[in-house]
N, C-alpha and C positions, 0 to 999 in steps of 0.2 A: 186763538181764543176768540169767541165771538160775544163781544161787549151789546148789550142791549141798547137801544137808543131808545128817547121820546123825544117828541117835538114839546117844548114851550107852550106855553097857551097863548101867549101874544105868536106864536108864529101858526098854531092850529086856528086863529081868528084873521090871520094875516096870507102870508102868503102859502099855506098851504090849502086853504079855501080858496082862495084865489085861484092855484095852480087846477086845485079839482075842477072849480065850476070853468076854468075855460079847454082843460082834457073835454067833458063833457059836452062844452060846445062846439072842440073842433070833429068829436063822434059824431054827434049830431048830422054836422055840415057834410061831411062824409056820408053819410045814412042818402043824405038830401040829396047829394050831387051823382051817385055814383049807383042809388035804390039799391044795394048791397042789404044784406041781412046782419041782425043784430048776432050772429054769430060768426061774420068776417072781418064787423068790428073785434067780439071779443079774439080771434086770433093776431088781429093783428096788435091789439094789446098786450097782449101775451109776446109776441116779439118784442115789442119794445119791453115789456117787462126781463124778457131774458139777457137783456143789455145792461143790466144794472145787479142782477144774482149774481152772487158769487159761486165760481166753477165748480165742481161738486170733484171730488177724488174719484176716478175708477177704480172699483175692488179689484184686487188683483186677487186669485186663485191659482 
């Protein structure tokens, strides 16, 4: 069963702003250090995004 979540609004003013604005500074810093494109960033967010999805079932046929 897949239960919906929300964050709180003291945790969307707290540490989940928190969390975003320093994701986006260590993209930044990466941008900065490495002159990479804003699409090597979005991949490799996407890997870390695939770390925290839940495993999807193969259809089996």
């Amino acid at each position: 069963m897949n239960n919906q979540y929300s964050f709180s609004n003291d945790q969307m003013n707290g540490i989940v702003e928190d969390t975003y604005v320093k994701i986006i500074k260590e993209c930044e810093n990466l941008k900065k250090n490495t002159n990479c494109p804003n699409e090597q960033v979005v991949a490799l967010l996407s890997v870390i995004a695939s770390n925290f999805a839940n495993p999807t079932k193969k259809n089996e046929n």
